[in-house]
MMTF fields as JSON, N, C-alpha, C and O atoms, coordinates in Angstrom:
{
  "mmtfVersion": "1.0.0",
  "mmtfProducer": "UNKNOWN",
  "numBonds": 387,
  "numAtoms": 388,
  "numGroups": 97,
  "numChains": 1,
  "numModels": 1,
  "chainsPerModel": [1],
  "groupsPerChain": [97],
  "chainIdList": ["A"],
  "bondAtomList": [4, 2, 8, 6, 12, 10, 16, 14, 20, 18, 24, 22, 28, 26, 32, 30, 36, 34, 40, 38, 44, 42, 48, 46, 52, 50, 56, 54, 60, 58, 64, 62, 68, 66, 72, 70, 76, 74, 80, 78, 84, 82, 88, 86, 92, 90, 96, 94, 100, 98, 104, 102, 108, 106, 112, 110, 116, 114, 120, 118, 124, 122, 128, 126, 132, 130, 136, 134, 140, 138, 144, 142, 148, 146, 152, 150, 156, 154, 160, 158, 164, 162, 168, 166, 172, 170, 176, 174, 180, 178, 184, 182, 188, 186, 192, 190, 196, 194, 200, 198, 204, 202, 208, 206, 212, 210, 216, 214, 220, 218, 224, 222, 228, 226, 232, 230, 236, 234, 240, 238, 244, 242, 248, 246, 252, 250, 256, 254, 260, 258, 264, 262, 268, 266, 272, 270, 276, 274, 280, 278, 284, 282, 288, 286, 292, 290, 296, 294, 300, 298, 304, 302, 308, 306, 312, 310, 316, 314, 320, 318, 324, 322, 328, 326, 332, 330, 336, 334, 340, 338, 344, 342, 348, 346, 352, 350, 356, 354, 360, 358, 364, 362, 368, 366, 372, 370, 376, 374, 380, 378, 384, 382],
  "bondOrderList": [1, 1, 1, 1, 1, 1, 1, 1, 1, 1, 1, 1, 1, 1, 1, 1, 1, 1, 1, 1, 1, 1, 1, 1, 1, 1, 1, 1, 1, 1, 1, 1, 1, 1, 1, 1, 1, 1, 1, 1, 1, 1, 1, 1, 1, 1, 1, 1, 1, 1, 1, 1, 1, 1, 1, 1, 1, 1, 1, 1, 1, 1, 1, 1, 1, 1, 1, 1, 1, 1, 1, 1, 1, 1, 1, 1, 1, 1, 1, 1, 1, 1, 1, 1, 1, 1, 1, 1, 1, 1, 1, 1, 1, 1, 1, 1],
  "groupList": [{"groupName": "UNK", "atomNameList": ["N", "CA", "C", "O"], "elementList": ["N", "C", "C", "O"], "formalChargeList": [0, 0, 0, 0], "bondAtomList": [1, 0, 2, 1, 3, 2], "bondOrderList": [1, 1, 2], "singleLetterCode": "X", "chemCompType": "L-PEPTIDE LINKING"}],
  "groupTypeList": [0, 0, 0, 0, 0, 0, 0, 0, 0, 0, 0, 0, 0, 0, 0, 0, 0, 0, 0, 0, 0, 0, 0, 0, 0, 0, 0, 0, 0, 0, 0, 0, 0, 0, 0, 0, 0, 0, 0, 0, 0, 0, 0, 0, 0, 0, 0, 0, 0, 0, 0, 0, 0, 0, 0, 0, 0, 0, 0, 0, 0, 0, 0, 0, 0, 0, 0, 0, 0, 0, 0, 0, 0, 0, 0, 0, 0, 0, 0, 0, 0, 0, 0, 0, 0, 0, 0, 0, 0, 0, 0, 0, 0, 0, 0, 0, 0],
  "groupIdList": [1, 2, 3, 4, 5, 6, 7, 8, 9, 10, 11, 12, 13, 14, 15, 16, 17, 18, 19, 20, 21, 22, 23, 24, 25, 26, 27, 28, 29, 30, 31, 32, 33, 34, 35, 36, 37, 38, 39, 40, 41, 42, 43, 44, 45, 46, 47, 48, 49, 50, 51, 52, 53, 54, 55, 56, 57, 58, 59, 60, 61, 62, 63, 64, 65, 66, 67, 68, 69, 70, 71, 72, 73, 74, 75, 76, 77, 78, 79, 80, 81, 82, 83, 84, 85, 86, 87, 88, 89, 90, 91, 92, 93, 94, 95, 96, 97],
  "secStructList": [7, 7, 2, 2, 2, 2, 2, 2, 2, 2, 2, 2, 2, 2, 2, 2, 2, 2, 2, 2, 1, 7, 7, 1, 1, 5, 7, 7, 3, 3, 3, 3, 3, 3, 3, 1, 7, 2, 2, 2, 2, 2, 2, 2, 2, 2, 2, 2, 4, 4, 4, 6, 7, 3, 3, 3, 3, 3, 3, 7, 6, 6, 1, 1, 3, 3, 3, 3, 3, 3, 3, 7, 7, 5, 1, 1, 2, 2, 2, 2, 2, 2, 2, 2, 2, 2, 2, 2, 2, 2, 1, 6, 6, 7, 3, 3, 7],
  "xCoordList": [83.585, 83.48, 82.309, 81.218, 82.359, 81.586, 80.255, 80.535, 79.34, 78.401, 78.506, 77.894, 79.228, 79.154, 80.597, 80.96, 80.902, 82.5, 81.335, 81.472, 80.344, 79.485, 78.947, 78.811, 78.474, 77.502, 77.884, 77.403, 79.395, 79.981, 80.255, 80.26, 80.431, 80.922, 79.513, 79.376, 78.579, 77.472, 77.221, 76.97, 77.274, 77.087, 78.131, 77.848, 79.285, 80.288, 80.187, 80.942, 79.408, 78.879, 78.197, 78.377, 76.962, 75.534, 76.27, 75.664, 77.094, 77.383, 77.803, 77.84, 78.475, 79.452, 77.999, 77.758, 77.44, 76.969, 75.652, 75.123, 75.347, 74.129, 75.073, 74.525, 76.487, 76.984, 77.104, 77.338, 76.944, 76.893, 75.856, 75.86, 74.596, 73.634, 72.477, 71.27, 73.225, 72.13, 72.537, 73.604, 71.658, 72.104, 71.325, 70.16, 72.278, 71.401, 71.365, 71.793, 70.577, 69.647, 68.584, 68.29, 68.002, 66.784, 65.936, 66.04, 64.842, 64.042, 64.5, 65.428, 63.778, 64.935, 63.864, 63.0, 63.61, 62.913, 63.097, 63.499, 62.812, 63.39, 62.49, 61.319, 62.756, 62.04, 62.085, 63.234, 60.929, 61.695, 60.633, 59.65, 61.021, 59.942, 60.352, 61.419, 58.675, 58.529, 57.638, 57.06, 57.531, 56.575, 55.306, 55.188, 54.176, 53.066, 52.521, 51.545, 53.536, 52.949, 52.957, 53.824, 51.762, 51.869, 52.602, 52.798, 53.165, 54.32, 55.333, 55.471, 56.113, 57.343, 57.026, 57.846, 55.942, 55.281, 54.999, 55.084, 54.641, 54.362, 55.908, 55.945, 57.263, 58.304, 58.555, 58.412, 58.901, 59.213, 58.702, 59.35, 57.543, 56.991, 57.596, 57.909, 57.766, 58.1, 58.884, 58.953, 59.66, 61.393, 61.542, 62.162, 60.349, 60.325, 59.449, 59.453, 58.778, 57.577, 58.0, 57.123, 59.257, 59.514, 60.251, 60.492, 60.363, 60.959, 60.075, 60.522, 58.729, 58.015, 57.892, 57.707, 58.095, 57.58, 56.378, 55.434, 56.172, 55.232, 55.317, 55.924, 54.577, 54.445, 53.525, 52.344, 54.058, 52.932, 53.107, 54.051, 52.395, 52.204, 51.661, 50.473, 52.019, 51.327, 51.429, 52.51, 50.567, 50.28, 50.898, 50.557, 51.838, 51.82, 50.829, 50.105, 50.658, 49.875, 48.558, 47.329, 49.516, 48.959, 49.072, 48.842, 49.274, 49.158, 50.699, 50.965, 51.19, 52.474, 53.099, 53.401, 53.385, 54.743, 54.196, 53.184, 54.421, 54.023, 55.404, 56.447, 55.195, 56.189, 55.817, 54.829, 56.693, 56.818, 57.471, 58.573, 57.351, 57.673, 57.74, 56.669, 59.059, 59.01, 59.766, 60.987, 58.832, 59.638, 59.882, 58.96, 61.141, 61.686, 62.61, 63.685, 62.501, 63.583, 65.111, 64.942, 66.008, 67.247, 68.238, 68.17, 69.086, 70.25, 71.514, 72.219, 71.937, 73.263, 72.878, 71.946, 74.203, 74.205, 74.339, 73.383, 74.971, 75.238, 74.033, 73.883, 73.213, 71.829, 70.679, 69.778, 70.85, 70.746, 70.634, 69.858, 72.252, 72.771, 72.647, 72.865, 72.413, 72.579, 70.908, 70.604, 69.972, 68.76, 68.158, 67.522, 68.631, 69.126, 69.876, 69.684, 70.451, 71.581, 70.231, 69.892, 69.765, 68.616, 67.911, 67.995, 66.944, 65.906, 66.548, 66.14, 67.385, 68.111, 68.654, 68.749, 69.017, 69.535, 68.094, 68.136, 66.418, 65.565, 64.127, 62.996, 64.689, 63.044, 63.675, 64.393, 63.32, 64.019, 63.307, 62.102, 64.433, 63.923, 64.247, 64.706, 63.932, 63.682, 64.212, 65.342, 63.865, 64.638, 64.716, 63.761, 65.83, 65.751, 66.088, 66.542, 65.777, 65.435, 66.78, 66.835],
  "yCoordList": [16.156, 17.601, 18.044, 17.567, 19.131, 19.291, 20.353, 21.056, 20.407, 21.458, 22.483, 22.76, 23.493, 24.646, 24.814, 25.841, 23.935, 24.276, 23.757, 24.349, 22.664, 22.574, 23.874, 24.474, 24.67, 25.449, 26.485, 26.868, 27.079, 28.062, 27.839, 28.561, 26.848, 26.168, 26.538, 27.322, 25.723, 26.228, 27.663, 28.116, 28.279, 30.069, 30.887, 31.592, 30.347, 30.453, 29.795, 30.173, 28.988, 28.614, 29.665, 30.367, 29.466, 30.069, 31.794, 32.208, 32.596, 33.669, 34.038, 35.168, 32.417, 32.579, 32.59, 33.361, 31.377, 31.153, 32.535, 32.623, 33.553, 34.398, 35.926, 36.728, 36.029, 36.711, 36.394, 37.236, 35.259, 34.991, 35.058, 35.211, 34.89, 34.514, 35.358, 35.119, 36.526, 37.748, 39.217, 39.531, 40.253, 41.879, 42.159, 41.93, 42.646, 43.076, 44.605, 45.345, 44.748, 44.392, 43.514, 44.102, 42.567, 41.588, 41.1, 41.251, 40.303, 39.672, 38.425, 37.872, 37.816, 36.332, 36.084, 36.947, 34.422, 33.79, 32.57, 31.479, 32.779, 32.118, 31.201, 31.578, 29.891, 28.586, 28.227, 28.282, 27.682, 27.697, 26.009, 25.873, 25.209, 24.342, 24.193, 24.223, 23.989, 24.371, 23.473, 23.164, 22.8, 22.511, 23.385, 24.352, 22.79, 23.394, 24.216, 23.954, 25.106, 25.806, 27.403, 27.997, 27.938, 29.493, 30.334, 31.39, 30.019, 30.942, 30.947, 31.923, 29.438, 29.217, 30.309, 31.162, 30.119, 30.576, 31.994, 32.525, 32.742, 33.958, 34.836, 36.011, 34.221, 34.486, 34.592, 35.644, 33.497, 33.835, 35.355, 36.394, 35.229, 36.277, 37.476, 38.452, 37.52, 38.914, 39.524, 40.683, 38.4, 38.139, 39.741, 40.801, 38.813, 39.875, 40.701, 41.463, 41.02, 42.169, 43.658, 44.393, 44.032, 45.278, 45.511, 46.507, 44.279, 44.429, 43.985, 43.452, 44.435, 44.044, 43.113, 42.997, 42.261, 40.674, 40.4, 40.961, 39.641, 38.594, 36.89, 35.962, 36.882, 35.497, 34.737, 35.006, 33.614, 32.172, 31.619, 32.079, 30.546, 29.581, 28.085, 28.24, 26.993, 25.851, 24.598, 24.02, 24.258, 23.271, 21.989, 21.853, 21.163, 19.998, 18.776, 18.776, 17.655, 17.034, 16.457, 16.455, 16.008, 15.821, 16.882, 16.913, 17.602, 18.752, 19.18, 20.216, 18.256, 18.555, 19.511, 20.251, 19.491, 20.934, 21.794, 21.321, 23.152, 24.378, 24.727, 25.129, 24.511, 25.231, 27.044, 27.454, 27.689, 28.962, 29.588, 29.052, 30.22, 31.415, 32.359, 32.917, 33.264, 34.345, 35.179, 35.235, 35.794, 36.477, 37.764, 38.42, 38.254, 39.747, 40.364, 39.88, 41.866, 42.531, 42.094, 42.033, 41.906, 41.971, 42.761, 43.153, 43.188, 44.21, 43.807, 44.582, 42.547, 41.949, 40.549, 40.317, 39.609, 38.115, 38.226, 37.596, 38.66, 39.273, 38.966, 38.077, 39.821, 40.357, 39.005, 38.638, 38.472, 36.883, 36.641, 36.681, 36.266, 34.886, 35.741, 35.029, 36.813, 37.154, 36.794, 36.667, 36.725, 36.737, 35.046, 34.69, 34.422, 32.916, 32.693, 31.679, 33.389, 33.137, 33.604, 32.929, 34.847, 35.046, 34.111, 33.501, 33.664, 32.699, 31.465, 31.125, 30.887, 29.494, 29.871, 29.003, 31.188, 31.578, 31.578, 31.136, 32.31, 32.555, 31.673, 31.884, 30.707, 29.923, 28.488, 27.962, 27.882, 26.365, 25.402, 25.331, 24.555, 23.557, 23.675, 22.688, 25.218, 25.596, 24.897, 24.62, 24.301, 23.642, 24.828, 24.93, 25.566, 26.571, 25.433, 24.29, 26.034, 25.361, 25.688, 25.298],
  "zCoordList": [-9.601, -9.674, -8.792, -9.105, -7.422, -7.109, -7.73, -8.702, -7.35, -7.674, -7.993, -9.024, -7.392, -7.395, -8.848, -9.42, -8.963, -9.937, -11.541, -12.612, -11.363, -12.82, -12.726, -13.792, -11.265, -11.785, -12.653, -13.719, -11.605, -12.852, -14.321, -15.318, -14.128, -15.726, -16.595, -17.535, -15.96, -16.938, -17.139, -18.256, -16.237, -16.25, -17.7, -18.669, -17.183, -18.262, -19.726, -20.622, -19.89, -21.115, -21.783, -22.778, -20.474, -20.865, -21.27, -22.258, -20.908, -21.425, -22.255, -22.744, -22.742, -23.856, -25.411, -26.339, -24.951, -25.982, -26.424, -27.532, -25.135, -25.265, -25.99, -26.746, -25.555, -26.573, -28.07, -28.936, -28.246, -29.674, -30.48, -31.702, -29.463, -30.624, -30.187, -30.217, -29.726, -29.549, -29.556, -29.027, -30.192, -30.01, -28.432, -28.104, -27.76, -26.428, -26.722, -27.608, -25.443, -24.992, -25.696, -26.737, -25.605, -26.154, -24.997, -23.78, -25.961, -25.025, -24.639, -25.229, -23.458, -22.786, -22.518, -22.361, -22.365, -22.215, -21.182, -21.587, -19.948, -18.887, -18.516, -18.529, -18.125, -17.713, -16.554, -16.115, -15.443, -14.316, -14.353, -15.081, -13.651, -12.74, -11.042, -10.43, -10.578, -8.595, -8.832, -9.873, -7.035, -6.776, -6.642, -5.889, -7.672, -7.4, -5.566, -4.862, -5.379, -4.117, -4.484, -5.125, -3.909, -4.492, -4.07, -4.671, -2.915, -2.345, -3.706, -4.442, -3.902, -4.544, -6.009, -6.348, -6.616, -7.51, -7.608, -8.715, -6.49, -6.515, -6.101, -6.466, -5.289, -5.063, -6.684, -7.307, -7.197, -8.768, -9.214, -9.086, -9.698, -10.322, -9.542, -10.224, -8.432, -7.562, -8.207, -8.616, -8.294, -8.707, -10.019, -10.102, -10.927, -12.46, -12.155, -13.122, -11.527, -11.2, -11.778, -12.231, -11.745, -11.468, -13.33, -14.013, -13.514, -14.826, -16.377, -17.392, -16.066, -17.235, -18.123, -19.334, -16.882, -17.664, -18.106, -17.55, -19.01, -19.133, -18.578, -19.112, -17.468, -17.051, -17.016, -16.795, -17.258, -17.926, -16.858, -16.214, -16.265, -15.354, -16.025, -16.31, -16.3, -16.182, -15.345, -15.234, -14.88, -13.97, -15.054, -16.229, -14.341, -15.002, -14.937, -13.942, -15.89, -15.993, -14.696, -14.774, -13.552, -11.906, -11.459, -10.25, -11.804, -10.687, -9.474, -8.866, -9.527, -8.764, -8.688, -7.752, -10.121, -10.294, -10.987, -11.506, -11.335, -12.083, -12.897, -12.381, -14.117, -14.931, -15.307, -15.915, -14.857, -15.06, -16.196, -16.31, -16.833, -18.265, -18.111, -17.875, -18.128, -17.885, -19.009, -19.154, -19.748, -21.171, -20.7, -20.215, -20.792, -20.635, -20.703, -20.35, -21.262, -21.823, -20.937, -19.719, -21.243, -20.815, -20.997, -22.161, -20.496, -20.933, -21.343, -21.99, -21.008, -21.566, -20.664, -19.894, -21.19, -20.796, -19.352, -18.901, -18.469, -17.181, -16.414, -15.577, -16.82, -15.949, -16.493, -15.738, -17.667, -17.514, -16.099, -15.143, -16.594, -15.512, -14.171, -13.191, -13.912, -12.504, -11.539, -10.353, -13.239, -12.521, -11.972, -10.98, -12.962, -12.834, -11.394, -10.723, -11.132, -9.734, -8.38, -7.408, -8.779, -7.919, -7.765, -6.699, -8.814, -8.238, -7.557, -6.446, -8.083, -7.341, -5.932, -5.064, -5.697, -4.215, -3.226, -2.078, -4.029, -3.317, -3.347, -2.911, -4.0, -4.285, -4.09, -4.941, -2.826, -2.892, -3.719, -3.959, -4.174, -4.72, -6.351, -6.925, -7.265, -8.491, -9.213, -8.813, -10.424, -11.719, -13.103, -13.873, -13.245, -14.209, -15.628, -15.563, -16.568, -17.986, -18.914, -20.081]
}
């Protein structure tokens, strides 16, 4: 199975299962890991800038990678997964959670 046919699959999960086990609009709690570089890092944050996030940053143990947290209001499962589709289209490399 190539890539892009798991990815939908997971998307199609992930919507199924965020209609179930939430009233939207809610808060979402998004995970990302990057290599520790501040570009990759500050692209993220851009990402939520406009939408009143709260973002966490931690450096992992060596220093390599930066795990990112980004808690924020959402409007339906959609705008989720659409923001999920953003960062993986604009930040190379990203590992979403």
């Amino acid at each position: 199975m190539d890539n892009n046919k798991k990815t939908e699959e997971f998307y199609i999960k992930l919507k199924a299962q965020l209609q179930d086990t939430a009233l939207w609009p809610t808060e979402y709690l998004y995970k990302f890991i990057v290599v520790s570089e501040d570009a990759k890092i500050e692209k993220i944050k851009s990402l939520f800038n406009h939408l009143g996030a709260v973002i966490q940053t931690k450096p992992s143990k060596n220093g390599k990678y930066t795990s990112v947290s980004v808690n924020v209001k959402m409007k339906n499962p959609d705008a989720v997964i659409s923001k999920y589709k953003e960062v993986a289209e604009k930040v190379e490399g990203v590992i979403s959670l």
